[in-house]
C-alpha positions in Angstrom: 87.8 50.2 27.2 88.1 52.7 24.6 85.2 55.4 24.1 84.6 57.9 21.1 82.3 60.5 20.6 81.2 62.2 17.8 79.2 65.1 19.6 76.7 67.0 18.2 76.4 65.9 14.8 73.0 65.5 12.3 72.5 62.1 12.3 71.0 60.5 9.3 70.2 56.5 10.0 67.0 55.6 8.0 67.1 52.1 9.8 66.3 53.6 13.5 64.1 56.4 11.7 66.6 59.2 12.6 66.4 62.0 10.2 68.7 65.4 10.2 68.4 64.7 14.6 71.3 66.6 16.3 72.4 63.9 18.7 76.0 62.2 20.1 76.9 59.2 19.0 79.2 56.5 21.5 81.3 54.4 19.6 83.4 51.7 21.9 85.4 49.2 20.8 84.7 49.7 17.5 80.9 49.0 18.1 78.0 51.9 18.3 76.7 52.2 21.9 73.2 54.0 23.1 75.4 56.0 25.7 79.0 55.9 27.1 79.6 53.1 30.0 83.0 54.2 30.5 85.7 57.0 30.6 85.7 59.3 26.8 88.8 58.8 25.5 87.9 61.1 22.5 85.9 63.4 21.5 84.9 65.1 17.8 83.2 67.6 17.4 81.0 67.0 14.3 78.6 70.1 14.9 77.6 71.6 11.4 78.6 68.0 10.2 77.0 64.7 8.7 77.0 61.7 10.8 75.3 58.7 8.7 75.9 55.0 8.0 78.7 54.8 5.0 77.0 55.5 1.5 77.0 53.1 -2.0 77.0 54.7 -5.1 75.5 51.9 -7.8 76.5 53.5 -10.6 80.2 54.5 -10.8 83.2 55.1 -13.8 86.1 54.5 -11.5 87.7 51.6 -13.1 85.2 51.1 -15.8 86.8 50.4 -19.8 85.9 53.7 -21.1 87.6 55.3 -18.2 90.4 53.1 -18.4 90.8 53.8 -21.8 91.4 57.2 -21.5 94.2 57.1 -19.0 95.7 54.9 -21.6 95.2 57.3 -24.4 97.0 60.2 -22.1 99.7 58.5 -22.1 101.9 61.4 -23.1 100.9 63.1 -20.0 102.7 60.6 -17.8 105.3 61.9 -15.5 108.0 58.5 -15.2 110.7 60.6 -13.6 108.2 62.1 -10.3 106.0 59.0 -8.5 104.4 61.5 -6.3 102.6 63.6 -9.1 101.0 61.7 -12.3 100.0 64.7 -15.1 96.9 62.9 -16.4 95.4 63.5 -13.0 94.5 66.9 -14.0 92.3 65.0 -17.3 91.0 61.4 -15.9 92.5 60.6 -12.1 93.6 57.5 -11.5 91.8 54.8 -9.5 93.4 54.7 -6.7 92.9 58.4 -6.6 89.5 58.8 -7.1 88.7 55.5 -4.8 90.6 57.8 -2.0 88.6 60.3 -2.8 85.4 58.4 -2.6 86.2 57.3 1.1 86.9 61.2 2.1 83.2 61.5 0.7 81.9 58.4 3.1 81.5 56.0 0.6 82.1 52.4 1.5 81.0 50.8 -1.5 81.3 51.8 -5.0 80.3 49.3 -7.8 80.9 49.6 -11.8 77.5 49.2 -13.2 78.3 47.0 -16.1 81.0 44.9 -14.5 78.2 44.5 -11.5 75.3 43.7 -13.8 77.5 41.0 -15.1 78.2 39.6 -11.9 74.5 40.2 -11.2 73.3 38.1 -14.5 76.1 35.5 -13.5 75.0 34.5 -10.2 71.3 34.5 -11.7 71.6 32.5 -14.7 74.5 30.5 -14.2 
């Protein structure tokens, strides 16, 4: 059985009514335990550091038109001859980039508001 522990972090989780509480958290098998039944196989050390359920952002411009638009528009700051570096990444990043960078951040769910009230008014109406 595999154990990890993220010692000593703030833990935020409005659902059990923890708020900014330094405490360890046991994760085994992929699955939150209350304490460790078993042998640690690792241990972070999250002190000074965030420990909270992954955060949605409702109201994004990842991938919305606008955005996209723009990244069309630069088209003269394309680099075709280098794959690992794309110019208009310095004006409007990419999607893929900015999704990576909304994971680093703890996000697990981003959502285009327009494209999700559509969906929304979809499932509603139709």
């Amino acid at each position: 059985m595999s154990t990890l522990c993220l010692k000593n972090g703030r833990v935020f989780d409005p659902i059990n009514k923890i708020f900014n509480k330094k405490k360890d958290i046991y994760i085994e098998n992929g699955k939150i335990t209350e304490v460790s039944n078993g042998k640690i196989s690792e241990t972070i050390d999250c002190n000074n550091k965030i420990v909270m359920p992954g955060a949605i952002d409702l109201h994004t411009h990842i991938g919305g038109g606008k955005v996209n638009i723009a990244r069309l528009m630069l088209q003269e700051f394309h680099n075709n001859s280098d794959n690992d570096y794309d110019l208009t990444a310095d004006f409007v990043p990419s999607t893929l980039k900015t999704g990576l960078q909304y994971i680093k951040m703890g996000y697990t769910s981003c959502f285009e508001i327009k494209v999700a009230m559509h969906y929304l008014v979809m499932m509603i109406f139709y």
